[in-house]
N, CA and C of each residue as an Amber inpcrd file, in Angstrom:
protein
   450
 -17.3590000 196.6030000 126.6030000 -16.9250000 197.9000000 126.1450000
 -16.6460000 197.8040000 124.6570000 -17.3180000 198.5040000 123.8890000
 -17.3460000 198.5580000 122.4150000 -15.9650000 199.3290000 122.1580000
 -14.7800000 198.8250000 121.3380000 -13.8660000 199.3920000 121.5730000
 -13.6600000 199.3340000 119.5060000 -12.6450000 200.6140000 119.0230000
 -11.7120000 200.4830000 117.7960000 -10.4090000 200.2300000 118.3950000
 -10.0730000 198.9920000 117.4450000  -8.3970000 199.1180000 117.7730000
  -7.3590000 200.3350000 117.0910000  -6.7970000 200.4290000 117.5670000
  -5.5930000 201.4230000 116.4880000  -4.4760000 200.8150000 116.8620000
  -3.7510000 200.2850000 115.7570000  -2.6260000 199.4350000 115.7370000
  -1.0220000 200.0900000 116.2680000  -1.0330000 200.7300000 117.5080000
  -0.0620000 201.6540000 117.8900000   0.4020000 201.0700000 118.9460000
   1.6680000 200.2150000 119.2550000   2.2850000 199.9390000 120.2790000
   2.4460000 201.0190000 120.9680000   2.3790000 200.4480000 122.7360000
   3.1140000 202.1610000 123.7440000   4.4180000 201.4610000 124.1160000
   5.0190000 202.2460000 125.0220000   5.6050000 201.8550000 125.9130000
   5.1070000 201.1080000 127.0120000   3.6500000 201.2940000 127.0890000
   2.8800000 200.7170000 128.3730000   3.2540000 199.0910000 128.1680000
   2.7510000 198.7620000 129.5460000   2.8700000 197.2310000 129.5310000
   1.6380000 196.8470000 130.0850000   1.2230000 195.7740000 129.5690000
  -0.0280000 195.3870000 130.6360000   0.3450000 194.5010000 131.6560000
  -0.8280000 193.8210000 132.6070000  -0.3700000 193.2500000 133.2560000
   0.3880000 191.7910000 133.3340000   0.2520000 191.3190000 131.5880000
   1.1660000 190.2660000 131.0600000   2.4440000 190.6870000 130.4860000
   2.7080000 191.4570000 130.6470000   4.0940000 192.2410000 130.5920000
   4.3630000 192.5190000 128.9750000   3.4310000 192.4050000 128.0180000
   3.3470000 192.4690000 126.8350000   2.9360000 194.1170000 126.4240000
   3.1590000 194.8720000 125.7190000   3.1430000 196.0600000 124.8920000
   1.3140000 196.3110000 125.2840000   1.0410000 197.3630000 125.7450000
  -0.4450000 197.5010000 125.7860000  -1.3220000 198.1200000 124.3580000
  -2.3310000 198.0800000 123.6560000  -2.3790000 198.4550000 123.0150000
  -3.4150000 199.5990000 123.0230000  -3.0690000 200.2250000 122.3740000
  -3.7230000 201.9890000 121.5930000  -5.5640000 201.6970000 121.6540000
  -6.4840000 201.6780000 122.2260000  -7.9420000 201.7780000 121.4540000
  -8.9880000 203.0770000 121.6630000  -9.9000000 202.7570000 120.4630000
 -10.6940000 203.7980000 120.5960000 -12.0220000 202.8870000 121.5280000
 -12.4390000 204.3730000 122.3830000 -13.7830000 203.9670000 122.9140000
 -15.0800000 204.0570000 122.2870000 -15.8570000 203.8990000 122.5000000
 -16.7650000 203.7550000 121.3670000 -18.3690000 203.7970000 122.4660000
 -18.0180000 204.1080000 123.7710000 -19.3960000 203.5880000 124.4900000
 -19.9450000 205.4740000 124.8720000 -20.9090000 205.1830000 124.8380000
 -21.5640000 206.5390000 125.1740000 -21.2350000 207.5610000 125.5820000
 -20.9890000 206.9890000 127.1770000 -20.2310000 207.7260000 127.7260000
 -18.8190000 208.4930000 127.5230000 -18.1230000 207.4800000 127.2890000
 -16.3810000 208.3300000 126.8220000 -16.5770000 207.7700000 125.1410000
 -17.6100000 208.4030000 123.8740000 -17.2880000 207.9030000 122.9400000
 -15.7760000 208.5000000 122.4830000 -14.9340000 207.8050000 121.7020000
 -14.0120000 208.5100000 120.9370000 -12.4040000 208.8190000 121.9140000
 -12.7980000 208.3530000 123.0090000 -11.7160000 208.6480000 124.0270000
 -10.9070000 207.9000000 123.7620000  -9.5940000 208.0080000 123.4190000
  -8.4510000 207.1170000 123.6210000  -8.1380000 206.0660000 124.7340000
  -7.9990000 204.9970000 125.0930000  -7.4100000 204.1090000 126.1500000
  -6.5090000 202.7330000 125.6490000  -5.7020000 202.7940000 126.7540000
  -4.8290000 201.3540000 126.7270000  -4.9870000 200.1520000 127.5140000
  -5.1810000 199.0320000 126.3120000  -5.0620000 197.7300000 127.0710000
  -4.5930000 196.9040000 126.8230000  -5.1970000 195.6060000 127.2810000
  -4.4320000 194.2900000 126.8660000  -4.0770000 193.8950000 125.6340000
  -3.1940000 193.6760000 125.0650000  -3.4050000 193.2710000 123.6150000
  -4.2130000 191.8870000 123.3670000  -4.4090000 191.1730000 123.8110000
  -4.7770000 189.4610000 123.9110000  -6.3030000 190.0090000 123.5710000
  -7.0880000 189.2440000 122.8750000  -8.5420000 188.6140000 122.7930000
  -9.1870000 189.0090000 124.3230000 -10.3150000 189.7310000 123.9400000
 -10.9010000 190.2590000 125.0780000 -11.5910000 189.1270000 126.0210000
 -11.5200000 187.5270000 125.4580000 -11.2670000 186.6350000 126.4710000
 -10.3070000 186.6720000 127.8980000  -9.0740000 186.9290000 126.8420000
  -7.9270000 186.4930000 127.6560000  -7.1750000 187.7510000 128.1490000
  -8.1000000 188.5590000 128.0790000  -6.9520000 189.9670000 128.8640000
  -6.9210000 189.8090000 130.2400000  -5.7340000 190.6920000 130.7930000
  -5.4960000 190.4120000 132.0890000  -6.6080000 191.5110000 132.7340000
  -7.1050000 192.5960000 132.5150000  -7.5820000 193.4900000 132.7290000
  -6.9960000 194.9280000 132.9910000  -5.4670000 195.0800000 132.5470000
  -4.5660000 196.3640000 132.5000000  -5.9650000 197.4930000 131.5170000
  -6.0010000 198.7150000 132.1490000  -6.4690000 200.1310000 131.4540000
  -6.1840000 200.9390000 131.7080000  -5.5680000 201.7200000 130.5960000
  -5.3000000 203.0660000 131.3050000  -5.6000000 204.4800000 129.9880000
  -6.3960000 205.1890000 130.3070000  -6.8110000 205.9460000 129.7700000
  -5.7540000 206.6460000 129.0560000  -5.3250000 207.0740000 127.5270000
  -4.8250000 207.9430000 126.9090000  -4.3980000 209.1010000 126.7460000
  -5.7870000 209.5720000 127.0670000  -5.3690000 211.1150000 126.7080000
  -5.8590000 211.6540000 128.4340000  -5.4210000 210.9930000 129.3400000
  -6.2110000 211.6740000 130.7310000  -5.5240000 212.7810000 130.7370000
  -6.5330000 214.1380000 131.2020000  -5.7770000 215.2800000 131.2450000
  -4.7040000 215.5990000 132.3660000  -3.7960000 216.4850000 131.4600000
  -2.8570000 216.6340000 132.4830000  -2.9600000 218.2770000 133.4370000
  -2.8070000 218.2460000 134.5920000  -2.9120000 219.2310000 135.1620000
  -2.2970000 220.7900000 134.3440000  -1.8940000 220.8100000 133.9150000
  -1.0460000 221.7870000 133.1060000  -1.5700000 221.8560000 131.8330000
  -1.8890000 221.4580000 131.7700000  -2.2340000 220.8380000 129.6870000
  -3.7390000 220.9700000 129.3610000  -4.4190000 222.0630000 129.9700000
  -5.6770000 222.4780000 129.8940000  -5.9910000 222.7740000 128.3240000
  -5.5080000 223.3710000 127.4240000  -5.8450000 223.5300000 126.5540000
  -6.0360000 222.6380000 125.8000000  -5.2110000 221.3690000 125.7000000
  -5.1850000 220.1210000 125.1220000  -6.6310000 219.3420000 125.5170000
  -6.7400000 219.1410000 126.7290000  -8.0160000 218.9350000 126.8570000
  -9.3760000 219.6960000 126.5500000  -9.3730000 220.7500000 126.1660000
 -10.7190000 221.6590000 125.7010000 -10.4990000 221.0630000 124.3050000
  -9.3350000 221.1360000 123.6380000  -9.4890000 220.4050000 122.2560000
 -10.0830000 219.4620000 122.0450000  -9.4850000 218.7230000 122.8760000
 -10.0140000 216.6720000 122.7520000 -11.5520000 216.8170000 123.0580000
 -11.7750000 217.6670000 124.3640000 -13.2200000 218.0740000 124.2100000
 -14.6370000 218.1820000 122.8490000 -13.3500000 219.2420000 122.3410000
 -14.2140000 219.7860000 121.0090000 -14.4610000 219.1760000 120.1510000
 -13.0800000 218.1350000 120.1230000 -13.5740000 217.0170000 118.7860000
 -14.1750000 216.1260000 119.2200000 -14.1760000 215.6410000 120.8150000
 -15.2660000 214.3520000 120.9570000 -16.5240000 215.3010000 120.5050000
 -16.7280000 215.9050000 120.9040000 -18.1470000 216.9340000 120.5880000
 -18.5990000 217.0730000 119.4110000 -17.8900000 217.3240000 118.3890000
 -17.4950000 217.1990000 117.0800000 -18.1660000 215.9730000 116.1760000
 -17.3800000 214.9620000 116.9940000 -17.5800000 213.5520000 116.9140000
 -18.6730000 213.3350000 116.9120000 -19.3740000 213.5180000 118.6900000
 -20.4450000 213.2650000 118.5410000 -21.6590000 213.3850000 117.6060000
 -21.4120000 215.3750000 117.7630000 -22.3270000 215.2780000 116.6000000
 -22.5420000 215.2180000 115.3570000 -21.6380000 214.8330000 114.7430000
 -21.6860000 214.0270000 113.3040000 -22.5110000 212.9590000 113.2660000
 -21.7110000 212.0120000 114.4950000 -22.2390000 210.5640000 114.3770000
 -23.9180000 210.6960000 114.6130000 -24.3590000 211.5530000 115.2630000
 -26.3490000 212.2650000 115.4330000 -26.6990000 212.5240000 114.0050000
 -25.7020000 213.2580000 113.4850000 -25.9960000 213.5640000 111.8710000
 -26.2060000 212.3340000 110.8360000 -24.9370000 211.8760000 111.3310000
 -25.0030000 210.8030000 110.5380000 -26.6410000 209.8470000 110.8600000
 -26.4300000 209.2890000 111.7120000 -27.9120000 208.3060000 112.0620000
 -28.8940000 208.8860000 111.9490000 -29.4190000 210.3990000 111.9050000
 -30.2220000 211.2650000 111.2850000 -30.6990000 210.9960000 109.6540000
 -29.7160000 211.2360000 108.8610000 -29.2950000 210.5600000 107.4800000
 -29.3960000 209.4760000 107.0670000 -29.3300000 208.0930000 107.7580000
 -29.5280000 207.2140000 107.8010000 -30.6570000 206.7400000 107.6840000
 -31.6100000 207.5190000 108.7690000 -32.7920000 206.7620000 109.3910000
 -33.8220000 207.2100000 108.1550000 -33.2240000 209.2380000 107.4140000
 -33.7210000 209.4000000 106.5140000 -33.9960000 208.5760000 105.2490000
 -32.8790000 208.0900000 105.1060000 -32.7120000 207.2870000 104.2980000
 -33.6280000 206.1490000 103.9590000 -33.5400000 205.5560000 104.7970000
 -34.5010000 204.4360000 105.3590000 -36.0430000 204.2650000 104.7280000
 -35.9170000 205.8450000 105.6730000 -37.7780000 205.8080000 105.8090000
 -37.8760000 206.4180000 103.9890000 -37.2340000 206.9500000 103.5560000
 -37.3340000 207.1400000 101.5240000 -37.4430000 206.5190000 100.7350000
 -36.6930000 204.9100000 101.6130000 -36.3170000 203.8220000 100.7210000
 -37.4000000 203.1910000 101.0000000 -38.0500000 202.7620000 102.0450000
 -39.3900000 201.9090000 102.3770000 -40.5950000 203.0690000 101.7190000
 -40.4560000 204.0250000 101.4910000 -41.4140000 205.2120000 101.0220000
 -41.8330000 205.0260000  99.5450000 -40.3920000 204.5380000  98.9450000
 -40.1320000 204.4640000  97.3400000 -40.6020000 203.0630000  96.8730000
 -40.2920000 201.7530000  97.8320000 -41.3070000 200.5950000  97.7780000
 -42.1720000 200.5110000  98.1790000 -42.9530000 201.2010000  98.6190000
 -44.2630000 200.9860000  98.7620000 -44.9470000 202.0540000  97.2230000
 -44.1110000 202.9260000  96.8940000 -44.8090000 203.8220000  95.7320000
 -44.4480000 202.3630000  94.5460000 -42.9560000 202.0100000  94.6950000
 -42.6760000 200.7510000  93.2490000 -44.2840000 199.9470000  93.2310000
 -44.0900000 199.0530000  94.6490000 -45.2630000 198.1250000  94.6350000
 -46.7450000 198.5150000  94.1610000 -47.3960000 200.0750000  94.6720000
 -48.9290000 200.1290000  94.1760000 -48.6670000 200.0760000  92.2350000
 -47.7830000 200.8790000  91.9480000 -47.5040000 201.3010000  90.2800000
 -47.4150000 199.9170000  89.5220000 -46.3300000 199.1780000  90.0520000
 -46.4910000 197.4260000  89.6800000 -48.0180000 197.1480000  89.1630000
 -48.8420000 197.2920000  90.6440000 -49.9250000 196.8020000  90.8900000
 -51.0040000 197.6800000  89.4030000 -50.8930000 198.8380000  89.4610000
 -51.6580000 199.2780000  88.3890000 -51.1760000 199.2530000  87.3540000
 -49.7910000 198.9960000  87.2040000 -49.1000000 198.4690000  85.7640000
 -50.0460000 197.0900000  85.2760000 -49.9680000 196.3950000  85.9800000
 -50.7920000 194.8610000  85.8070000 -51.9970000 195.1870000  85.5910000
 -52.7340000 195.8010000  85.9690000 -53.9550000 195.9960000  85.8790000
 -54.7450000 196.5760000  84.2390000 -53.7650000 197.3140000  84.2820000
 -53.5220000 198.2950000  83.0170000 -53.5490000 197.5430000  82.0260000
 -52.3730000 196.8710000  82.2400000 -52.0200000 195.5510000  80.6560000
 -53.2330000 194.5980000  80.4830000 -53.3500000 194.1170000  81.8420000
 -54.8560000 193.4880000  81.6760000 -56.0010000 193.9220000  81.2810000
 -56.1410000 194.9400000  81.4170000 -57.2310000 195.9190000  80.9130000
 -56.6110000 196.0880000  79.3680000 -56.0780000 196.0970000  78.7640000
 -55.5590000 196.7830000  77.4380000 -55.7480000 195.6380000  76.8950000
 -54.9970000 194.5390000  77.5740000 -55.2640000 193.1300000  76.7310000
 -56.5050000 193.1270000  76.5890000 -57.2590000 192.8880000  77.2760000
 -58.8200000 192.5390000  77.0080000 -59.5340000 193.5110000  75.9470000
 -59.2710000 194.8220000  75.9410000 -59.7570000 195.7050000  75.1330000
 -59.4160000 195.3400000  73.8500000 -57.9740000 195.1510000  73.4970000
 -57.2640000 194.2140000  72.3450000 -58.0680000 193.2590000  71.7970000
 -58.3910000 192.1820000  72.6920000 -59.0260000 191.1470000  72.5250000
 -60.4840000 191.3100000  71.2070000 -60.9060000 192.1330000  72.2940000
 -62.4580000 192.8560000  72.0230000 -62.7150000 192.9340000  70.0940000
 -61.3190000 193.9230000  70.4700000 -61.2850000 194.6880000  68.9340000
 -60.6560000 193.7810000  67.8660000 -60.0560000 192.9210000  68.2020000
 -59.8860000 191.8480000  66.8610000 -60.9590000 190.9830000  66.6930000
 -62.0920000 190.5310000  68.3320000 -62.8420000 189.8780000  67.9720000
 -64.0200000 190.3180000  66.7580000 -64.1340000 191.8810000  67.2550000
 -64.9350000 192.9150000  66.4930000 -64.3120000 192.8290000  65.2700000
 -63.0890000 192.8610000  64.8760000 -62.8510000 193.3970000  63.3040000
 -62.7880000 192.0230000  62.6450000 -62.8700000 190.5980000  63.3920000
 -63.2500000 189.6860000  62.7710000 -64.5410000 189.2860000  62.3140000
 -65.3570000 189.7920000  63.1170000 -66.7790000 189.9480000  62.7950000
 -67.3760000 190.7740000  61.7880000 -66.5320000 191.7720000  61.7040000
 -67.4580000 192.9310000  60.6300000 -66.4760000 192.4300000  59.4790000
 -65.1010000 191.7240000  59.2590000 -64.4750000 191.3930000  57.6580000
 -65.7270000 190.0910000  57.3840000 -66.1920000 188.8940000  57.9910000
 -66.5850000 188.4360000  57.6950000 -68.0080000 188.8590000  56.7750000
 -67.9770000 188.3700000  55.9490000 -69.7120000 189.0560000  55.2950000
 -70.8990000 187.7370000  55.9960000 -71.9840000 188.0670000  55.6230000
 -72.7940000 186.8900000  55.4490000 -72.8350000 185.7670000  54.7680000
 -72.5500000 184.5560000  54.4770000 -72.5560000 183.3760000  54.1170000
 -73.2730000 183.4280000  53.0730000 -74.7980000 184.1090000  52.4110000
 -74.8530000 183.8370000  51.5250000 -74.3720000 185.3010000  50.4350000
 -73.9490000 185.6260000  51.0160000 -72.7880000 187.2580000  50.2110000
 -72.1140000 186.4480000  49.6430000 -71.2050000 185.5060000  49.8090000
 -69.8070000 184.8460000  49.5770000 -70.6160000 183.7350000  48.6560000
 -71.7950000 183.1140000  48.3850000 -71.9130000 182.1760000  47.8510000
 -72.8830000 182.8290000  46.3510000 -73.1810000 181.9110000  45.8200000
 -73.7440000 181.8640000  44.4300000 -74.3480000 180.7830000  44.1970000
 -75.4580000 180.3770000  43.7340000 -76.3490000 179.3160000  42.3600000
 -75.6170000 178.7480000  41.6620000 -74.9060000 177.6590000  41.4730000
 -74.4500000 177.6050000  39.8590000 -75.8500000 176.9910000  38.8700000
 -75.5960000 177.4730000  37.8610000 -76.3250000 177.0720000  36.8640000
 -77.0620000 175.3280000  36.5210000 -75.9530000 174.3810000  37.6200000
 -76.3600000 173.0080000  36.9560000 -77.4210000 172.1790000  37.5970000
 -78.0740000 172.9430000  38.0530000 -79.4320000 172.3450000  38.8130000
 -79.1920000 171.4570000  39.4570000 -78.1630000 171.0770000  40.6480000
 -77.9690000 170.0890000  41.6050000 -77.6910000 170.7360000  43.1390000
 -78.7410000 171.9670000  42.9590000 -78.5930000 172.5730000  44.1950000
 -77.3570000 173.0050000  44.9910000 -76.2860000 173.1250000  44.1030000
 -74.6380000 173.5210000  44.8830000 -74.6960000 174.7360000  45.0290000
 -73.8510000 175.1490000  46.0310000 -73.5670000 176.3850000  46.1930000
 -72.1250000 176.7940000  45.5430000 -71.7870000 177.8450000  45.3560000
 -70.4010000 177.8450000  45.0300000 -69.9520000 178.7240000  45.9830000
 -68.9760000 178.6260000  46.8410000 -68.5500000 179.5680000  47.8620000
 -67.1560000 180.6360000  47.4900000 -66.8510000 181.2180000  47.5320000
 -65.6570000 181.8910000  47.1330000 -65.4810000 181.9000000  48.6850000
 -63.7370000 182.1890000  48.2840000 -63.1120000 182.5880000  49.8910000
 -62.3950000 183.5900000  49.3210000 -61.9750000 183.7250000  50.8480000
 -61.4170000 185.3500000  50.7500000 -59.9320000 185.0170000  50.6400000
């Protein structure tokens, strides 16, 4: 039994003669219902329960309340896991959009790099002149070239 504690001594006793304690239910069936039990480690309880808020013959209205808010309860907690699951499926929606964009981010740069590449190889090619542009004869008849640099 999926239980919340609420830290509220009763008067009850369990069957170890110890103070029973206050919990919330939490199982499908009675979610949200108040009951009392053992205080000890759900090892070691004796097995004392006794329901909280059981209605009282007279006290009809009290119970349509408790009604309304388990109801209440319930359907929040539908809302809620509704919201949740939305959630979810937005967040796995939004990594799978991160991951393709990554993917064409990379692609992109790689592509740009190479285009980069291209164009310095190109503008190294067209500053260069022809080899004999840059050179000259000198005058002393030993066949030298004279090269200028840039």
């Amino acid at each position: 039994m999926s239980t919340s504690e609420i830290f509220e001594e009763s008067e009850l006793e369990c069957y170890c003669g110890l103070p029973a304690k206050l919990r919330t239910s939490q199982t499908p069936k009675n979610p949200f219902r108040l009951f009392y039990n053992c205080p000890k480690e759900i090892s070691q309880q004796c097995g004392f329960f006794h329901w909280a808020d059981e209605p009282e013959p007279s006290d009809d209205r009290h119970v349509e309340e408790l009604n309304l808010i388990r109801n209440v309860c319930l359907h929040l907690q539908d809302r809620l896991d509704e919201i949740e699951e939305e959630h979810d499926n937005e967040k796995a929606e939004w990594e799978r959009d991160k991951e393709e964009l990554t993917l064409q981010l990379v692609t992109l740069q790689s592509q740009l790099d190479d285009i980069q590449h291209r164009i310095r190889m190109a503008n190294e090619s067209f500053s260069m002149p022809p080899l004999d542009a840059l050179s000259i004869r000198d005058d002393e008849g030993d066949d030298a070239l004279v090269i200028y640099t840039l």
